[in-house]
C-alpha positions, 0 to 999 in steps of 0.5 A, a space after each residue: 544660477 547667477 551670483 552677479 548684480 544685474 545692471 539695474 542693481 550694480 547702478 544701485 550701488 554706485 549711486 548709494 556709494 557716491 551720495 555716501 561719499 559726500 559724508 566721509 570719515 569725519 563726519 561720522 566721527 563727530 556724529 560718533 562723539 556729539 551724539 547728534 542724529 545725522 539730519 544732513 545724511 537723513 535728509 540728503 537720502 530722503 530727498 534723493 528718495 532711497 528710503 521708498 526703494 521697496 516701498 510700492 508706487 502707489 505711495 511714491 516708492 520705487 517699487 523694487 524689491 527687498 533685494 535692492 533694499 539690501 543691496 542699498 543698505 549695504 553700501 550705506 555701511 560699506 561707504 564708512 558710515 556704518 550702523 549710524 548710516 544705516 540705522 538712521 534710514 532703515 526702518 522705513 524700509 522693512 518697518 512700513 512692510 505690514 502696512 502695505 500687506 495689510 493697510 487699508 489704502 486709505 491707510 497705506 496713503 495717509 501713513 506711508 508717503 510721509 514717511 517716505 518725503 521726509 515730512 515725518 521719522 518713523 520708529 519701531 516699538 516692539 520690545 518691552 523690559 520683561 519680555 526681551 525677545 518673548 513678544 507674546 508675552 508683553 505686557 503692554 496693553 490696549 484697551 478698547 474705548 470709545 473710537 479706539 483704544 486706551 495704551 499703557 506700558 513700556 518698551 526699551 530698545 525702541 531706535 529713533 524713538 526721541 526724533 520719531 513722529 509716528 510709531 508702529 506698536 504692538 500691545 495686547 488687546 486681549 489678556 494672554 489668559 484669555 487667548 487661546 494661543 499665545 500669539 493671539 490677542 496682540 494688535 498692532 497700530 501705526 500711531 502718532 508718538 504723542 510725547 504727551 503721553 509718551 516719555 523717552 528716555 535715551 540708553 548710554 551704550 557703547 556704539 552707534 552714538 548717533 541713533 539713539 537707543 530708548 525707554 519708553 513710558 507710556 500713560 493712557 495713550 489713545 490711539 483711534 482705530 483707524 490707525 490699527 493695521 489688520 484685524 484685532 488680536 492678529 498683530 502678531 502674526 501681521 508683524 512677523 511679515 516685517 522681520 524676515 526683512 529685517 534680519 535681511 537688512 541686519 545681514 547687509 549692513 553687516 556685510 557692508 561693515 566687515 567689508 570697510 573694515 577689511 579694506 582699511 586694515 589691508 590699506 594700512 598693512 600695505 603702507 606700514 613698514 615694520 622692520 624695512 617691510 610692510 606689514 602685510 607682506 607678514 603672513 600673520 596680517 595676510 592669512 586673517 584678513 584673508 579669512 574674514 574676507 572670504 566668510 564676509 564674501 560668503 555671507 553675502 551670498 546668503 542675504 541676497 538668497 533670503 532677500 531674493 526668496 522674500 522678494 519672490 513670495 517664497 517662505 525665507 525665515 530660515 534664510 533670513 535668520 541664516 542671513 542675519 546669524 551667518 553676516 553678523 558673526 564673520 562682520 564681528 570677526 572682520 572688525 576685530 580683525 581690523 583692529 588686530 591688524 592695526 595694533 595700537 592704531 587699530 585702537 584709535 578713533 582716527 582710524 575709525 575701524 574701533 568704531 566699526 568694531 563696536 558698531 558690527 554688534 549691533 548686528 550681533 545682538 539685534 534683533 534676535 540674539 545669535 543663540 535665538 536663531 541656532 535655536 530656530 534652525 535647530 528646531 525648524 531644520 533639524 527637527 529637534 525638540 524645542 529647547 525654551 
């Protein structure tokens, strides 16, 4: 058993880590103040082709795996620019993952290469107002017409939705009273983000300013069938092979966020002089970076098992909501670590690790709520009842 890189995917990271290196600290901060999607960096790590790493090469991706996806987006954290960095590029990574199991090829070719050139941005429109993490029972819903289907409703929390050319939806073809299952009945579609018939509206929130968080209102919609992917009222289970890469990435990218703000906290615990010493020579510093280090580190170990156990074909939902639950919650404690630290300059922008703090809940909270996920291993491990 080896818990080391291997060559291909040490070259990964350093390669990542250096493109990032070209969007240093400021960069960000004025991305965290104005608000504004981060086109340069998106650009730049389209043009370098990172976001088809786990794409096949039949559609002009590299061909890897989840593993070096992971590995890739937990350096786009770890280089400082956090979930703004990451989100901005992740949704094509594991977004695109149901067309390419169950697209068509002349679907696989018509809608997954222009993600990937950049010529079009992507988003992801599950969740919906009423329903937050019960998506069989969205109310959403798509009515067979002539050539396609007729979509009204409204999702929330869809990232990148206002920039978005194209949006992969599910919505329900048949009436949760008809089916007999809830999971049966929901379709999913690939679909141009027609703004004639879709209206966004941006969320204020806390954090990660510059990949907008939105609502959308749709009104009678058409999307054509072709751009339904797999069969009628199999949606459901077609989107579940697009989570577990998901929480993977969530973990990574919480990873890579602990990680910076670790080091920033120890850099200015070595350089601060308190009292004729530096701060870090105090073992009230030492002894909490020290532990948020070593349960970072240890997290690690469980994404890259759930990413690498996904990669092989291999059943990996408890590993990736493990994954996502046992990154973000330690993340969180090394960003509050960070800040605690740093005392009063922990709290200023300019040190940048209080924007880390309210970037890591992102992870936290999303895309299944920490709760959520005790839930499923305590049902799914431990054999308990369900408790919802």
């Amino acid at each position: 058993m080896d818990f080391n890189l291997n060559e291909d995917q040490r070259n990964i990271r350093e390669a990542v880590l250096k493109i990032c290196s070209q969007f240093g600290d400021d960069y960000w901060l004025e991305r965290d103040a104005d608000g504004e999607f981060p086109v340069e960096f998106y650009k730049t790590m389209t043009d370098a082709g990172w976001l088809g790493i786990a794409m096949p090469e039949s559609v002009g991706g590299a061909g890897l795996g989840i593993t070096e996806a992971a590995i890739m987006m937990q350096a786009v954290s770890e280089s400082g620019g956090g979930m703004t960095a990451s989100s901005a590029i992740h949704g094509p990574i594991f977004g695109l993952e149901p067309v390419v199991l169950f697209g068509t090829e002349e679907q696989q070719q018509r809608m997954i290469p222009p993600v990937l050139s950049g010529k079009e941005k992507m988003c992801f429109a599950v969740t919906e107002p009423n329903t937050g993490l019960d998506t069989t029972s969205l109310k959403t819903r798509a009515e067979k017409v002539d050539g396609g289907y007729r979509v009204n409703g409204e999702k929330i929390w869809i990232t990148n939705a206002h920039v978005a050319d194209k949006m992969l939806i599910i919505a329900r073809t048949t009436a949760l009273e008809d089916v007999k299952k809830k999971t049966e009945g929901l379709s999913l579609f690939y679909t141009t983000l027609d703004r004639a018939h879709i209206e966004h509206q941006l969320i204020p929130k806390m954090g990660r300013h510059a990949v907008g968080s939105n609502m959308l209102f749709i009104t009678d919609l058409f999307i054509p069938e072709e751009d339904r992917i797999g069969e009628e009222g199999q949606g459901f289970k077609i989107l579940l092979n697009g989570l577990n890469p998901e929480r993977v990435m969530l973990g990574a990218e919480a990873v890579g966020l602990g990680r910076i703000a670790i080091q920033r906290a120890a850099r200015y615990a070595r350089e601060r002089i308190v009292f004729g010493r530096p701060i870090g020579q105090n073992q009230g510093i030492q002894h909490p970076l020290a532990k948020a280090w070593m349960q970072v580190e240890a997290a690690n170990l469980m994404v890259l098992k759930a990413a690498q156990l996904f990669d092989a074909g291999a059943e990996c939902g408890v590993e990736a909501n493990s994954a996502k639950y046992l990154a973000a919650e330690p993340g969180f404690e090394a960003c509050q670590t960070a800040v605690m630290s740093m005392g009063g300059m922990g709290y200023a922008k300019e040190y940048h690790v209080e924007r880390y703090l309210r970037e890591v809940l992102v992870p936290r909270i999303a895309p299944v709520s920490p709760h959520q996920i005790m839930n499923f291993i305590a049902e799914r491990v431990l054999e308990l009842p369900k408790s919802y």
